[in-house]
N, C-alpha and C positions, 0 to 999 in steps of 0.2 A: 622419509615420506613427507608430504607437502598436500596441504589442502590448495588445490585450484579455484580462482577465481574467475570466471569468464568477465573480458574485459569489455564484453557490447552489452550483456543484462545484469552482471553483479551477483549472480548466481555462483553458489561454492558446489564443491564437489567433494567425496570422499578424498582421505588419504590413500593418496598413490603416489611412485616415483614416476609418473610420465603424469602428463595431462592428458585429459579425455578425446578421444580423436574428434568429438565436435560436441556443441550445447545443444542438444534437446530441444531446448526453453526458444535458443535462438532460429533454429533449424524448420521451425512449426511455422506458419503463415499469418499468426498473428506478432511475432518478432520479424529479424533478420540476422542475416550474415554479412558484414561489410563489405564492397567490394575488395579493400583491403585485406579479407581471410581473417578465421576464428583468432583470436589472441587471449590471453593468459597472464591472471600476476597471481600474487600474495598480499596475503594480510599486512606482511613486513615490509610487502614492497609501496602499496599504497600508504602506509607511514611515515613513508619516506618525504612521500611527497605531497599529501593530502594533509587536510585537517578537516573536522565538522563547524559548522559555524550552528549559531544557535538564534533562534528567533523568541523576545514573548509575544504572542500575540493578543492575548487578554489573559485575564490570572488565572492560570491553571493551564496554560496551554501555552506550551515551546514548539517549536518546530528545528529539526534537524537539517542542515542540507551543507553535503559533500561540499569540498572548493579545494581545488579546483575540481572545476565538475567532472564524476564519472557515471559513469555505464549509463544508464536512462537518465539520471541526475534528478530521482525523484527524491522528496521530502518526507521523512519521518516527523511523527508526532510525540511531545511526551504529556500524558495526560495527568493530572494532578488532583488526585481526590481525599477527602479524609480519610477515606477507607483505603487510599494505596494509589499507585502510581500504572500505571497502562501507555506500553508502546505501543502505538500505530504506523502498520508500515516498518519496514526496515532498512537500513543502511548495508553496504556491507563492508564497510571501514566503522570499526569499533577502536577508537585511539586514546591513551590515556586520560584524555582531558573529558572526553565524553563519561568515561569513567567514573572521574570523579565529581562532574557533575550532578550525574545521576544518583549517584551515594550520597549527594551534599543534599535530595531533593528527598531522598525515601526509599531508592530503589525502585525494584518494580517487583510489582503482584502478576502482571502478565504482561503477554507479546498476542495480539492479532495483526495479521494482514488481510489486504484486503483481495490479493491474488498473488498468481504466482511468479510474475515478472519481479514483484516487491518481496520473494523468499530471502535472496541475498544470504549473508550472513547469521540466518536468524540463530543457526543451533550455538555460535558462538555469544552472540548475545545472553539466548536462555540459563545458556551453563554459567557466562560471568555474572549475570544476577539471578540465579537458582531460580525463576519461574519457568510455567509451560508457555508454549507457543502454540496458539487457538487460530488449525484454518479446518475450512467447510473439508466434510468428507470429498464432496463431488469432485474437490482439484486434489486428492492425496494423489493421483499419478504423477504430478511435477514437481514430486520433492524428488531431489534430485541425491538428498543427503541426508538418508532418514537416522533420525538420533530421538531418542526415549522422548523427550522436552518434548515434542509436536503431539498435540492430542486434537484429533481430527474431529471435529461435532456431526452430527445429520439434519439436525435440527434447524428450522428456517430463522431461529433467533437465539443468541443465549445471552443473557447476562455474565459480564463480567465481574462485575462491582454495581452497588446499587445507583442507580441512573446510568451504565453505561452499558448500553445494549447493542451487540455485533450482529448484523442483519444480513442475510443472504438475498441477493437482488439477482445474481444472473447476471446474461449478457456478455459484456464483455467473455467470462470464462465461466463455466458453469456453476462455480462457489463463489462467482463474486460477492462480496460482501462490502458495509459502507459502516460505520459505528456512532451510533447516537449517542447524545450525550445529553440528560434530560437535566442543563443547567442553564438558569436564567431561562429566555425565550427561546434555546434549545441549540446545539449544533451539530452539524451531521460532518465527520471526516471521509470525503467519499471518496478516496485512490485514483485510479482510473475507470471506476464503474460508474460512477457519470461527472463526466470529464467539464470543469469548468473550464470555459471555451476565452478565448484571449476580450471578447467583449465580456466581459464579468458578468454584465446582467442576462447571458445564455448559458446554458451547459449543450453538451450533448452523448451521444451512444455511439460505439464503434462495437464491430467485432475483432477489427486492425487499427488503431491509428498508425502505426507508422508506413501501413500499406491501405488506409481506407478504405477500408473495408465495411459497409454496414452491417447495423444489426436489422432486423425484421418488425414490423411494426408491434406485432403482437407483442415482441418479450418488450419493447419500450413501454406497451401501455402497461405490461405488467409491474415492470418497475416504477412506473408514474404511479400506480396504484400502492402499491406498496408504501411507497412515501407517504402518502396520502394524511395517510390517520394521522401521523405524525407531526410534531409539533417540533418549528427547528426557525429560525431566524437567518442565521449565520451557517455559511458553507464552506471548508476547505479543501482545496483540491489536491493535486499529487503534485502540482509543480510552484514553485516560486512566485508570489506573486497572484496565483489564480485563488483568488479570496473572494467570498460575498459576504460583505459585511452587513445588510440586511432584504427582506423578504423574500431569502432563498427558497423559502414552503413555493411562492407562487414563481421567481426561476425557474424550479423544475418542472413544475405543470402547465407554465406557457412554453417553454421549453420543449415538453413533449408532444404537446398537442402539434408544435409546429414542426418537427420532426416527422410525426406520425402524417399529417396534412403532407411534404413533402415526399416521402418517400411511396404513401399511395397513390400522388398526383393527383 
């Protein structure tokens, strides 16, 4: 028996001896299908040929990211607090050296994501360092591989650790969520729920980006709202690179206003 790995979104799948006749995740209209047709590895087989690279980006905050790159080739976070350690986001190559990095850091107290594109490997994660995995109720139908670890919340916020608050924003997929981090002048790790855009000083909202798809004005203003109260400086996004290093608070509300102005004409 063989856990499968879908090689376009990084998503695992139960043990089975065949792989799944297609991904779900990828099949839906906010992913895709290759025109090259569904494909397939393993854990053993991206070891083979992958490793994690590691980033600090200021004290208490690593970033993770695949090389060579796979499936969406998005960025994990490791968050670092006296009170414990917090993944963001997930990989779905977990290879010894990540291991023992994170053993050499504290381990971890928990795993959130911020959707379901970024489930990946997560149950292997939670079992190798015995935490839960914290996603919104409203996306529990895109687990694709449900295992005890995943504890689903309803709630529009929860603390994980004190100062690190997982916030449901919408949009993109109906549990999106973005994680606060109430250190220094504040930072928000926001996956693909609002997507910091290749000019660093914009973000934006999709319902697709790989098929551009918008969202509706209404759910942006609500997420613009949402941010709002909030105190944050620094922004990190899902991909490589798409960093705000500072007054992300007013990127996202010039941001949305000009979104919102665009898409009502």
């Amino acid at each position: 028996m063989t856990i499968f790995i879908c090689a376009t979104c990084g998503t695992s799948y139960p043990d089975a001896a065949n792989p799944p006749a297609s991904c779900p995740i990828c099949t839906e209209e906010r992913q895709y299908v290759p025109l090259t047709g569904q494909r397939w590895t393993t854990q053993a087989s991206l070891q083979i040929a992958h490793v994690n690279a590691w980033r600090r980006h200021e004290p208490g905050l690593y970033s993770l990211h695949t090389q060579p790159a796979f499936a969406i080739s998005q960025r994990a976070f490791l968050l670092c607090t006296p009170e414990g350690n917090v993944l963001w986001d997930c990989l779905s190559l977990l290879d010894p050296a990540t291991e023992d990095l994170i053993d050499s850091l504290g381990g971890l107290r928990a795993i959130a994501i911020s959707h379901p594109h970024y489930y990946s490997c997560m149950q292997d994660w939670a079992r190798r360092f015995g935490c839960p995995v914290y996603l919104h109720a409203d996306d529990r139908a895109w687990i694709m591989r449900p295992d005890d670890a995943v504890k689903n919340f309803s709630d529009e916020t929860i603390e994980l650790l004190p100062g690190v608050t997982v916030i449901r924003l919408g949009g993109h997929f109906a549990g999106g969520t973005v994680l606060h981090w109430a250190h220094g002048d504040g930072v928000i790790l926001s996956g693909d729920i609002v997507q910091v855009a290749a000019d660093t000083s914009r973000v934006s909202f999709l319902w697709s980006y790989p098929n551009m798809m918008p969202l509706p004005a209404r759910t942006v203003r609500h997420i613009a709202a949402t941010l709002a109260p909030l105190a944050f400086d620094r922004m990190y996004g899902a991909f490589v690179g798409k960093d705000i290093l500072r007054d992300a608070h007013g990127v996202v509300a010039r941001s949305a206003a000009r979104y919102v102005e665009l898409i009502e004409g």
